[in-house]
N, C-alpha and C positions, 0 to 999 in steps of 0.2 A: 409477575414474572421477574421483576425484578429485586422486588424480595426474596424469591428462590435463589434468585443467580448469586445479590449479595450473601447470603445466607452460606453459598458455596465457596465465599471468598472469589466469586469472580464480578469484575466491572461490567456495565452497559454502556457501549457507545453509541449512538443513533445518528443515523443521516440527514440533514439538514439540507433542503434542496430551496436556497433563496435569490438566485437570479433567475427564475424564471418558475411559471405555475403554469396550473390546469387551462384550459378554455372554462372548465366551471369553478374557478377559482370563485368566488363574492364579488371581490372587487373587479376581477373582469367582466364577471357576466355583468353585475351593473352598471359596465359603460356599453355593452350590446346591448343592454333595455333603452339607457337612457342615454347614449349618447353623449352630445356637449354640455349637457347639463346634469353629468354625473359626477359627485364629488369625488371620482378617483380616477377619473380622466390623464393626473399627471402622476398617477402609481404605474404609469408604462412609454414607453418608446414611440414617436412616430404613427400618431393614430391615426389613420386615415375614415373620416366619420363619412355614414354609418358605417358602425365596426361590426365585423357580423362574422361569425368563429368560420373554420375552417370548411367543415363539412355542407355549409350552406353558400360558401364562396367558390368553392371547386379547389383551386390550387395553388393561389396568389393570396397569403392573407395579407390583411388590412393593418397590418400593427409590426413593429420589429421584435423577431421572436428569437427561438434559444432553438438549433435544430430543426432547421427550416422544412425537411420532411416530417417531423412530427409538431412543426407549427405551435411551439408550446412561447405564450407570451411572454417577452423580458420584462421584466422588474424593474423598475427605475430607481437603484439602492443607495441614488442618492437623495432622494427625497425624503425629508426628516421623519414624516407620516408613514413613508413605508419601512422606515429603520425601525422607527418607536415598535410599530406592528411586529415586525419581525423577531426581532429586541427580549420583547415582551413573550415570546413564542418559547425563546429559548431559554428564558428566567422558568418560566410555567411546569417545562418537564423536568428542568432539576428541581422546584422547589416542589412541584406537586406529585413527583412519578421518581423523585433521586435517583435518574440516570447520570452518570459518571462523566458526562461529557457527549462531542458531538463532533461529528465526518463530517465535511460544509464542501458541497457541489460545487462544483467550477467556480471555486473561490478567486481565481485570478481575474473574473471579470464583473467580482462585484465591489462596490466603490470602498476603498480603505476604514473611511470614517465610520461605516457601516460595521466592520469587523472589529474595531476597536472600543464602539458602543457594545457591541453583541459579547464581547471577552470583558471588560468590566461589570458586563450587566452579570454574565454566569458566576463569573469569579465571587461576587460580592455572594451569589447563592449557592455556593459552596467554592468554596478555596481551592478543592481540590479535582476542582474541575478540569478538563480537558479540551485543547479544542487543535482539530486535525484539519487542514487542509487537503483538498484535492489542486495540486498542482503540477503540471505536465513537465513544464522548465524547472529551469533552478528558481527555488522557493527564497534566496536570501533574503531580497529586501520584505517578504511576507513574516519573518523569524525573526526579529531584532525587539520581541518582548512585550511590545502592542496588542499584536495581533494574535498569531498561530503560534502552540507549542510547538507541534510538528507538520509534517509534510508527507502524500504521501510519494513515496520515491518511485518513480516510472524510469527513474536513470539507471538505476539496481535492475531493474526488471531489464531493461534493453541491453545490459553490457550480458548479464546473464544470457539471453537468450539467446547472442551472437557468440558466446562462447562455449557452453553447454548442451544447450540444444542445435543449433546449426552447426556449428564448430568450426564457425565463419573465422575466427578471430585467431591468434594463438596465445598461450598463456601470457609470454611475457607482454602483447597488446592488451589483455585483459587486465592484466595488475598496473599494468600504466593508467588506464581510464579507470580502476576502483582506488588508486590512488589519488587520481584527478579531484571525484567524485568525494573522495574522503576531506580532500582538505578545501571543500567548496566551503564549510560551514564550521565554524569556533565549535568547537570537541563535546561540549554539553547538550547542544543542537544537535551535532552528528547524531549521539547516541539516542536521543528520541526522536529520528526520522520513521518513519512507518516502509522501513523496507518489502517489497513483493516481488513477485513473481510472475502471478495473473491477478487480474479482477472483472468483474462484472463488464467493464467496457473492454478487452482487450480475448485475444484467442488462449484458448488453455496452455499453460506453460506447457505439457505433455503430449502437445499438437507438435510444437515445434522439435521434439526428439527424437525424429524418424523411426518414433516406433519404439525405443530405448527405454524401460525402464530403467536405466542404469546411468542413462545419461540426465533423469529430473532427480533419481537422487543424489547426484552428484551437485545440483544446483538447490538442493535441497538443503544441505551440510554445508553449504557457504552460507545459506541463506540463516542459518541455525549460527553459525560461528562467526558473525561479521557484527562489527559496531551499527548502533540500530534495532528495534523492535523486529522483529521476524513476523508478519502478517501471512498466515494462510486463507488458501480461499477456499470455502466451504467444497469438498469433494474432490479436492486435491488428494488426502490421504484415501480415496477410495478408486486413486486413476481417471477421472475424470477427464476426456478431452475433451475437443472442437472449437473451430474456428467463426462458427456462426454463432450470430445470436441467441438462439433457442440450446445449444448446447452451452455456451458459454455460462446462459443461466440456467441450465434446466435442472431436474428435481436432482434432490439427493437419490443416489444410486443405492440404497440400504441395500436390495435383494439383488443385485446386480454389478459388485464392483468390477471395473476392467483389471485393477491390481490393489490388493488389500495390503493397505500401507501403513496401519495405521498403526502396529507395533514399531513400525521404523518411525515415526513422527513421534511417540511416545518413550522413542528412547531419544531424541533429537534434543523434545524438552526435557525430558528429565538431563541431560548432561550440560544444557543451558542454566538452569536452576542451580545445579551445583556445581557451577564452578563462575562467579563473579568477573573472573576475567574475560569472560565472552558477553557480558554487560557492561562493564566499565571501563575494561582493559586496553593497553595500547595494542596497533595493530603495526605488525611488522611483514615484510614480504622476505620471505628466505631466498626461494628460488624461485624464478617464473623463464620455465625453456622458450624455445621457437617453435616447440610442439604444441604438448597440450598438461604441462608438467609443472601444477601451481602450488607449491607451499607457503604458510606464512606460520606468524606466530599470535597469539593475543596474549599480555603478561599483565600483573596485577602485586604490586607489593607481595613480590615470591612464587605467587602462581601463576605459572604457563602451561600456556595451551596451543599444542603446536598441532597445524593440520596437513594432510597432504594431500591433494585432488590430482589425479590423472583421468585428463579429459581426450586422450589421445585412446587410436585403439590399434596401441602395441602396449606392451608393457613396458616399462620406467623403473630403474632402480632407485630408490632413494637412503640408501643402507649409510651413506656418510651425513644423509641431514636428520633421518630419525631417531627419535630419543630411544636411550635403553628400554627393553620392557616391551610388553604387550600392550597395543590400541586399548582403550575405553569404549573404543566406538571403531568400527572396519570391514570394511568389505572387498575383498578381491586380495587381502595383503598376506604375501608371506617370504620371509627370511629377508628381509629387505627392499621388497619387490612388490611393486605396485601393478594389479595388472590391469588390460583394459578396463577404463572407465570405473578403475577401484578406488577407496578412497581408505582413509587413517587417522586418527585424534589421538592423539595421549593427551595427558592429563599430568602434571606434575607439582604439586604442592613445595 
C-alpha cells in the first residue's frame, strides 16, 4: 500500500498509540499470568496484584489505565525498557514498511524523554520523517525541535465551530481568537500545525451547522486558506455527520452521500496548490464586523490572496474591500455583494 501511495506522489502517516495498550497486550497479559514475578510488572502504573483484566474483575480494574470505561492499561513511558520497546516500533515501520512519519495518541501524557528518543530514533531512519502530535491545549512547549513537528490544532476546530457552525461568536471575536491562536507559535511552527475541523474523537463539523450546507462550507474555505496544513476527515467531502460515536466513525457513505462535495474540496486544493501564499504567506485581517463579516488577506512576495466569508444570514456588501475582477473561487457573490453565508477568493499575481 504504500508503494502504491508513494508511487502517487502521496505520503503515509500512521497512528501511533503509546500511553496506553490492549488488556492483550504481551506485556500485560504476562503480568496477569505471572504476577510479581513478571519481568514487566514496572511497564505500567499502580498494579494492584493479582492483576486480572477487566472482564473478569467486573468494573474496578486493578492497574491505572487510559479511559477508565474502556479500562485500557497506561504505559509507564518512562521506563527506559518501555521507551527502547516503543522506540524500536517506530524505527521498524519507517525502515521496514517507509511510512512518511507518524500521529502519536495523547502525546501530552507521555513522558518528554520518551518523544525525544522516539524523533532521533525516526529521524536517523529517514530524515524526512514526520512526527504529529495529538494535543488538546496549546502544544508550545511540545514544538521547540526535540520533539513534535506539529500539532494537531483542536483550537482551529473550536473557534470554527463557534463561529460557523453555531454562529455563537461574531466575526470581529473570531479574528481576535485566530489572531490569538496565530501568534501562539514562531511562524514556521504555525504553518505545519495540522489544522481541523472534526476527528475521529470529536462530533462531525456538519452536526454543528443546523442543517446548513453553506455554513461547513464556509468553514471549509478558511480552513483551505489559513496558515497551517488543512486536515480533512474521511467523509467530510461526502456530508457526513453525527454526534455519536458510531457516526462520527462510521463507514464511508460511497452509495449514500448526504451532500456530494467533493468537487468543492477539489477545487479548494487545487487553489491551495497554486497559489503559495496560502502555504507560506503572511495573514492579514481586512475587515472583521459585529455580524458575521470576515475578510482577510494571505500575501507572498507579490502574491495575494484576498478572502471574504459572510457568516451572517443577511447579506454584506464588501464592494470597497474586494479586489478588481472576478473570484477564483465563489459562492453566493455578485456586483459587490456577499449574500447569506456566501463566500470569495481572488487571486492576484
Amino acid at each position: 500500500m504504500v508503494e502504491q501511495a508513494h508511487a502517487r506522489g502521496l505520503r503515509v502517516v500512521i497512528d501511533g498509540v503509546f500511553n496506553h495498550c490492549s488488556w492483550q497486550f504481551f506485556a500485560f497479559d504476562d503480568v496477569v499470568r505471572k504476577g510479581e514475578d513478571s519481568r514487566f510488572k514496572d511497564w505500567f502504573y499502580e498494579l494492584r496484584f493479582p492483576v486480572v483484566r477487566p472482564e473478569q474483575a467486573g468494573t474496578v480494574p486493578g492497574y491505572s489505565c487510559f479511559a477508565y470505561e474502556r479500562k485500557m492499561p497506561k504505559l509507564n513511558t518512562s521506563n527506559p525498557e518501555v521507551r527502547d520497546y516503543f522506540v524500536g516500533v517506530g524505527r521498524h515501520w519507517i525502515e521496514q514498511f517507509h511510512v512518511d512519519g507518524w500521529r502519536l495518541d495523547v502525546a501530552n501524557e507521555v513522558d518528554r524523554d520518551f518523544w525525544r528518543a522516539f524523533k532521533k530514533a525516526t529521524r536517523a531512519a529517514n530524515p524526512e520523517s514526520v512526527m504529529i502530535g495529538e494535543i488538546w491545549e496549546s502544544a508550545e512547549s511540545w514544538l521547540r525541535g526535540d520533539m513534535f513537528d506539529s500539532a494537531m490544532n483542536y483550537d482551529f476546530r473550536r473557534h470554527c465551530r463557534d463561529f460557523f457552525g453555531l454562529g455563537a461568536i461574531s466575526a470581529a471575536e473570531f479574528a481576535a481568537r485566530v489572531t490569538d491562536m496565530m501568534l501562539r507559535y514562531p511562524t514556521g511552527i504555525l504553518q505545519g500545525q495540522l489544522n481541523l475541523l472534526d476527528s475521529h474523537d470529536v462530533s462531525r463539523f456538519l452536526s454543528y451547522c443546523q442543517g446548513d450546507v453553506r455554513r461547513f462550507r464556509l468553514a471549509e474555505v478558511f480552513l483551505f486558506t489559513s496558515p497551517g496544513a488543512p486536515s480533512v476527515f474521511y467523509g467530510d467531502e461526502l456530508g457526513m455527520d453525527g454526534k455519536d460515536e458510531f457516526d462520527m466513525r462510521g463507514p464511508m457513505p460511497w452509495n449514500a452521500p448526504k451532500h456530494d462535495l467533493r468537487e468543492f474540496f477539489r477545487a479548494l486544493a487545487a487553489l491551495r496548490k497554486e497559489n503559495e501564499a496560502l502555504a507560506t504567506g503572511d495573514f492579514r485581517t481586512v475587515l472583521a464586523d459585529e455580524n458575521g463579516l470576515f475578510l482577510y488577506r494571505r500575501s507572498l512576495e507579490g502574491q495575494t490572496v484576498t478572502v471574504a466569508l459572510n457568516a451572517a444570514n443577511t447579506a454584506a456588501s464588501i464592494a470597497s474591500h474586494a479586489p478588481a475582477g472576478a473570484p477564483a473561487l465563489s459562492e453566493g457573490f455578485d456586483c459587490g455583494c456577499l449574500a447569506p453565508f456566501g463566500y470569495a477568493v481572488w487571486t492576484c499575481a
